[in-house]
MIMARLO-801439 format. One line per field, with one value per residue (C-alpha): x negated, y, z negated; residue in three letters; residue number from 1. Coordinates in nm, 3 decimals, padded with zeros to 5 digits. Example, Ala and Ser with C-alpha at 12.3 -4.5 7.8 and 13.67 -1.06 7.14 Angstrom:
residues 2
X = (-01.230:-01.367);
Y = (-00.450:-00.106);
Z = (-00.780:-00.714);
residuo = (ALA:SER);
num = (1:2);
//
This chain:
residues 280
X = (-02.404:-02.309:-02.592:-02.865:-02.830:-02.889:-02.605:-02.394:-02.456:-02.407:-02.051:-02.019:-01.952:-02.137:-01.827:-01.849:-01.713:-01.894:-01.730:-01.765:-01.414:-01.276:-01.103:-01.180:-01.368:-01.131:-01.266:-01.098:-01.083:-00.962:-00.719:-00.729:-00.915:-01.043:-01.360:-01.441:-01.444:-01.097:-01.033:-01.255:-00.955:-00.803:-01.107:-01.145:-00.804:-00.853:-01.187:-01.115:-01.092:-01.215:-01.518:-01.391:-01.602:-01.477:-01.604:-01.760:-01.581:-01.743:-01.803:-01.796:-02.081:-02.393:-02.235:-02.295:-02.193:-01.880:-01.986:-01.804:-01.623:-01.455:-01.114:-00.939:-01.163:-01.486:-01.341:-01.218:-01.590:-01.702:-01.447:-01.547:-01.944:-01.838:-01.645:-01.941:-02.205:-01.981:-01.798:-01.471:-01.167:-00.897:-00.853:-00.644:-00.595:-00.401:-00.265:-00.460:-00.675:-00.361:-00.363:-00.755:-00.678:-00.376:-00.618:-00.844:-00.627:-00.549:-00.889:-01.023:-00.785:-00.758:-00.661:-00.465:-00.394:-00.250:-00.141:-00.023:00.211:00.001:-00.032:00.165:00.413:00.687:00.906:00.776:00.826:00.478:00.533:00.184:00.347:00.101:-00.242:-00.291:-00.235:-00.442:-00.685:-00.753:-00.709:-00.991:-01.219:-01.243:-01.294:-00.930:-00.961:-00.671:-00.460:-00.559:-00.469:-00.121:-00.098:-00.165:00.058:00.319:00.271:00.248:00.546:00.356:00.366:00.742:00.810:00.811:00.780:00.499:00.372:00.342:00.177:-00.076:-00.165:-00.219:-00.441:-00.601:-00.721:-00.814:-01.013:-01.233:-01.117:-01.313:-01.506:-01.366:-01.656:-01.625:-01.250:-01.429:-01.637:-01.384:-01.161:-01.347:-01.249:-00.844:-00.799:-00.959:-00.756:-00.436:-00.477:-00.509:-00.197:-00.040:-00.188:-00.098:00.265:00.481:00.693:00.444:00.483:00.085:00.102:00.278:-00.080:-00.153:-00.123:-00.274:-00.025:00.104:00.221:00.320:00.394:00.527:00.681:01.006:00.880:00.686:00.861:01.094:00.865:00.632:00.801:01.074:00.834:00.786:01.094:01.041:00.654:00.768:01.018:00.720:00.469:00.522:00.433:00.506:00.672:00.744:00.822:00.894:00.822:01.036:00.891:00.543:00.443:00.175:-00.121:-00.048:-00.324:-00.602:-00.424:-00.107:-00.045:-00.359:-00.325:00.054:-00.110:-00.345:-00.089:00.087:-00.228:-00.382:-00.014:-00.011:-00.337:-00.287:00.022:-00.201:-00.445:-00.176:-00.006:-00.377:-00.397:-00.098:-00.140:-00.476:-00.368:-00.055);
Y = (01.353:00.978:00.800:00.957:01.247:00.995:00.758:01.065:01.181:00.869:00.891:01.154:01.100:01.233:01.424:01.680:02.038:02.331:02.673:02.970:03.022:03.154:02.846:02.545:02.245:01.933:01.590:01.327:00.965:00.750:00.429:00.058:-00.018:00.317:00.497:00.883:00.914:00.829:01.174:01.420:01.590:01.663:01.813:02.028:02.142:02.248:02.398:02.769:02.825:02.487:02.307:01.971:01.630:01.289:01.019:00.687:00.445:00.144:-00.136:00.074:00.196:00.313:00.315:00.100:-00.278:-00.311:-00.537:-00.836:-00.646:-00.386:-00.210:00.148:00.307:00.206:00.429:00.684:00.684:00.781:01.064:01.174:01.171:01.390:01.651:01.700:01.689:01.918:02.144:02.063:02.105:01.960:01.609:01.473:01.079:00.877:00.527:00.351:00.622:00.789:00.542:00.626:01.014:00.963:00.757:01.056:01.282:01.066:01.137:01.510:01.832:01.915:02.244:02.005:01.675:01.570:01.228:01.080:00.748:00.660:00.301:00.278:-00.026:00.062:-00.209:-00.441:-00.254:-00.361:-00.708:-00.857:-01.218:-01.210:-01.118:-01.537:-01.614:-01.320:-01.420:-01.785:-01.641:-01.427:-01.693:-01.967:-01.739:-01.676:-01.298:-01.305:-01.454:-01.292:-00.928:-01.051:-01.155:-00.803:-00.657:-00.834:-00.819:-00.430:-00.331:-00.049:-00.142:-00.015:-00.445:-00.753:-01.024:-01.245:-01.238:-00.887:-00.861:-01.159:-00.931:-00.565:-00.791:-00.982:-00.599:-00.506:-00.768:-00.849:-00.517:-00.221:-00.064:-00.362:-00.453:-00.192:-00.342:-00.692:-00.542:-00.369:-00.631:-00.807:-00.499:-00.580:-00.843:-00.640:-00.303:-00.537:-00.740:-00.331:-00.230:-00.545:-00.559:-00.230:-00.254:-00.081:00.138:00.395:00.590:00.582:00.833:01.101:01.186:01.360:01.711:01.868:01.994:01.762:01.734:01.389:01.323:01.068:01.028:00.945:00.666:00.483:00.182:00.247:00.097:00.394:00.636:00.535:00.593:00.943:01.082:00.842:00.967:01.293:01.274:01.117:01.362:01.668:01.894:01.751:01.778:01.527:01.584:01.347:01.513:01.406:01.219:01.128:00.760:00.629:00.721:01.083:01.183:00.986:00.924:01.034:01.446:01.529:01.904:01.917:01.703:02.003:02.262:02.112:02.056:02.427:02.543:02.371:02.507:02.832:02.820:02.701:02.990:03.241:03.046:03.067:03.385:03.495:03.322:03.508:03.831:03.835);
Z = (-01.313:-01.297:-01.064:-00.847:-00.599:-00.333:-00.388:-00.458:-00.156:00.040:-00.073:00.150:00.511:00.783:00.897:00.582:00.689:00.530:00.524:00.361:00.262:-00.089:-00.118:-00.342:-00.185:-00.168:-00.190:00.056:-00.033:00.269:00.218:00.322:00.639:00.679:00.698:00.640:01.030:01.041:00.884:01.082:01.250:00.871:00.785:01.057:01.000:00.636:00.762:00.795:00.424:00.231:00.209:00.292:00.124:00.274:00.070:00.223:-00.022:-00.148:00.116:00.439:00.621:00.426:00.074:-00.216:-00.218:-00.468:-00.710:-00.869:-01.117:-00.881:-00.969:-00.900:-01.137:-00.956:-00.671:-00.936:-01.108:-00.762:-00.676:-01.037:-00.950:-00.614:-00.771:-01.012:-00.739:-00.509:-00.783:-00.565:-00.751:-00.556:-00.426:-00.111:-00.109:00.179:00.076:-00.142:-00.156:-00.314:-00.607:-00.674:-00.645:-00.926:-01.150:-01.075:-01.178:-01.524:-01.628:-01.532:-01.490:-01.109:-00.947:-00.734:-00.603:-00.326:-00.223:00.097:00.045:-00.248:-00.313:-00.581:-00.686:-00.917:-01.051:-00.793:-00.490:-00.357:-00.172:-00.214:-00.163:00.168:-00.008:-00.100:00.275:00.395:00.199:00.272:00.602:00.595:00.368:00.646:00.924:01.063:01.129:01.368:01.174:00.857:01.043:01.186:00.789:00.672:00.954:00.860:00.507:00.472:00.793:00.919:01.286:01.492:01.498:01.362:01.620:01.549:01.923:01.923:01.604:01.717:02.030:01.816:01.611:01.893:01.946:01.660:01.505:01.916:02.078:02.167:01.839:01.654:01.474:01.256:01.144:01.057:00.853:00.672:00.628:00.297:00.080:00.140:-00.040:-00.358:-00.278:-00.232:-00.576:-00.745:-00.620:-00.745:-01.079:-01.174:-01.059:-01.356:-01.407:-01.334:-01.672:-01.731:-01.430:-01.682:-01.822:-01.496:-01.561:-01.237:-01.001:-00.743:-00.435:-00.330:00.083:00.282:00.696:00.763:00.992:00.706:00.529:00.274:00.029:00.084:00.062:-00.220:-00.461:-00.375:-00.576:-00.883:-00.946:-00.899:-01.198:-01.378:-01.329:-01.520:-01.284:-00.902:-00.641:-00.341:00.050:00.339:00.673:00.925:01.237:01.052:00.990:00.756:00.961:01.006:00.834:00.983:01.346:01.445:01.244:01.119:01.138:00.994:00.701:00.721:00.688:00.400:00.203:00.298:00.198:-00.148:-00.252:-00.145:-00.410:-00.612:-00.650:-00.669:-00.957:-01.109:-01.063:-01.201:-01.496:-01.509:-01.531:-01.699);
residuo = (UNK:UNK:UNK:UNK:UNK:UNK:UNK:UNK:UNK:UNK:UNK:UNK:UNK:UNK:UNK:UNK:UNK:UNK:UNK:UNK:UNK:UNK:UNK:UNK:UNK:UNK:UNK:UNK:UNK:UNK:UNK:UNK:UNK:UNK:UNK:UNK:UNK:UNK:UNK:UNK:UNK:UNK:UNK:UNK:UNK:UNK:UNK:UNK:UNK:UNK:UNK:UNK:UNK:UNK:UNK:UNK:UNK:UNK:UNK:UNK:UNK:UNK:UNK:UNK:UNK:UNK:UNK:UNK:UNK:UNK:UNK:UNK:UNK:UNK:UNK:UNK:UNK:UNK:UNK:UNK:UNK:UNK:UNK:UNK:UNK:UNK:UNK:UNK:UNK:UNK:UNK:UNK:UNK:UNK:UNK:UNK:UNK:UNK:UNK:UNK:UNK:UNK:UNK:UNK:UNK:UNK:UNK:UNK:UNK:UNK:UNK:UNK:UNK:UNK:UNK:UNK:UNK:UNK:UNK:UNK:UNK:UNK:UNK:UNK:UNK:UNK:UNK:UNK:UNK:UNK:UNK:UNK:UNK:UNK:UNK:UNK:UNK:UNK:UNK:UNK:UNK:UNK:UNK:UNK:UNK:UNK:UNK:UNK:UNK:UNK:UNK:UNK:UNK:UNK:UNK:UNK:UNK:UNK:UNK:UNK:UNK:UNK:UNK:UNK:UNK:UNK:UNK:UNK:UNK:UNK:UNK:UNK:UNK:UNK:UNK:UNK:UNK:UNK:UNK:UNK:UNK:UNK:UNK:UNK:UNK:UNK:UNK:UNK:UNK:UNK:UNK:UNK:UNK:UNK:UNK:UNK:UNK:UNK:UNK:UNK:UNK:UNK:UNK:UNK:UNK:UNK:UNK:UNK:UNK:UNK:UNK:UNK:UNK:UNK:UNK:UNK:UNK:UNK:UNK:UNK:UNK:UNK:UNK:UNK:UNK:UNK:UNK:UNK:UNK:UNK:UNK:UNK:UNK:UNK:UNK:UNK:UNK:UNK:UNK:UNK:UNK:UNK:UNK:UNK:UNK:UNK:UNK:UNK:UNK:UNK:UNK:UNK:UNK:UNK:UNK:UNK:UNK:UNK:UNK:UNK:UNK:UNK:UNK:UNK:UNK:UNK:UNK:UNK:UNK:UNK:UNK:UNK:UNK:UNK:UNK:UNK:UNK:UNK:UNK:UNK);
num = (1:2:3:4:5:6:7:8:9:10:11:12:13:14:15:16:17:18:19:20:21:22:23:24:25:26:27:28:29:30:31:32:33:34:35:36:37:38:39:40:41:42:43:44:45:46:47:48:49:50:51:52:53:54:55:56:57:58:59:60:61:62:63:64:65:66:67:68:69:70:71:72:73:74:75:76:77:78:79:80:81:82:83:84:85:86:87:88:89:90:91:92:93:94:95:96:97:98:99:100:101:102:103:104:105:106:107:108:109:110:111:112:113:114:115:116:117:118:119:120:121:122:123:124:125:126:127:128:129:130:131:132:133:134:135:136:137:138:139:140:141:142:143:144:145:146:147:148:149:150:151:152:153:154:155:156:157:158:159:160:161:162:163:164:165:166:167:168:169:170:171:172:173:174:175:176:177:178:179:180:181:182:183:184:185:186:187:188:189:190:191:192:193:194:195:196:197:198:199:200:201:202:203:204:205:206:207:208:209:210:211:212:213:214:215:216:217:218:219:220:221:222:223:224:225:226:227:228:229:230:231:232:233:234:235:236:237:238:239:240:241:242:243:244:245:246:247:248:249:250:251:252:253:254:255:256:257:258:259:260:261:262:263:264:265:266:267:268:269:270:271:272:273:274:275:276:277:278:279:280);
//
């Protein structure tokens, strides 16, 4: 097992659902600006037949500092050390937790993966033209304006005008439970530069054999989403959905349980596929 029990287990949240279903335990790994909290309501709803594990990923509450030299497979090492530790088979990832749980799934066999708008950039469909200004943003203090930066940068808010955007970040970065946000905010810029670097056109993601199901919402940006149907040509065995009315925080905010559903739905397939193959 890679590092102690300890640290192992401080990669997994507080909000940990334990069941005594027949089902296999899925790991969740949570994406930019998020912590495992975020995804307490997805957990409960794959309760009633998994054992659900939602990782603490570096930089966030109680779990280890990143380190200088940190990348997508940092993240992946720890998924790795969690399914060992837990003896979970399956993996869920949301954004840029998508991207770890595909770089996951490029080094160990899963029963299944599942990833929510994974950050992926394929042929430069990942604008990161913001991540310099965010940054210097965020180096000499700005926090406001490093936010309205990201906010901008990534379109996930309904509009665009900057005085609107200045006011949902106003809230964010000095609102209520803010504080949690500002100390979130360092690990961006390093998530950002990942999704950038490994912009391609994603055929290293053809080594993933597990069987996939990629999601997206309707109401996300077309950059999101677009790459849905092009990894699913890639990967030899996925398949891709866009539900209709969902945006990119339906599984931490917005549709928690219908993320649920399709998840619970997907491994149940899953286990009869496996168990047809077993007994033929």
């Amino acid at each position: 097992m890679r590092g102690t029990e300890e640290w192992v287990r401080g990669l997994v949240a507080g909000v940990e659902v334990s069941t005594t279903g027949a089902g296999p335990g899925v790991v969740v790994i949570p994406g930019v600006n998020r912590r495992s909290h975020h995804y307490k309501q997805l957990a409960r709803g794959l309760a009633g037949a998994h054992t659900v594990h939602v990782i603490e990923r570096r930089g966030r509450g109680a779990s280890a500092a990143r380190g200088p030299s940190y990348s997508v497979e940092t993240d992946a090492d720890d998924v790795l050390a969690v399914l060992e530790h837990t003896g979970a088979r399956a993996v869920f990832g949301h954004s840029y937790g998508g991207l770890v749980a595909l770089h996951v799934g490029l080094r160990q066999p899963l029963d299944a993966l599942i990833a929510y708008e994974p950050g992926v950039s394929i042929d430069g469909s990942f604008d990161g033209s913001w991540l310099g200004a965010f940054t210097r943003h965020l180096e000499t203090g700005r926090r406001v304006a490093a936010m309205t930066t990201f906010l901008k940068g990534t379109d996930l808010l309904p509009f665009r005008a900057s005085p609107l955007l200045w006011a949902v970040s106003l809230l964010l970065v000095h609102g209520p439970r803010s504080r949690e946000t500002r100390e979130m905010m360092p690990t961006t810029p390093g998530e950002i530069a990942e999704i950038v670097r490994l912009d391609s056109d994603a055929g290293r993601y053809a080594g993933i054999a597990s069987r996939t199901l990629l999601l997206g919402g309707s109401k996300s940006p077309a950059y999101l989403t677009g790459v849905l149907p092009r990894l699913a040509t890639i990967l030899p065995n996925a398949e891709f959905r866009v539900l209709p009315d969902l945006d990119h925080n339906a599984p931490d905010e917005n549709a928690p349980d219908a993320i649920a559903q399709q998840i619970r739905v997907h491994l149940v397939r899953g286990e009869r596929h496996h168990y047809e193959e077993q007994n033929r």
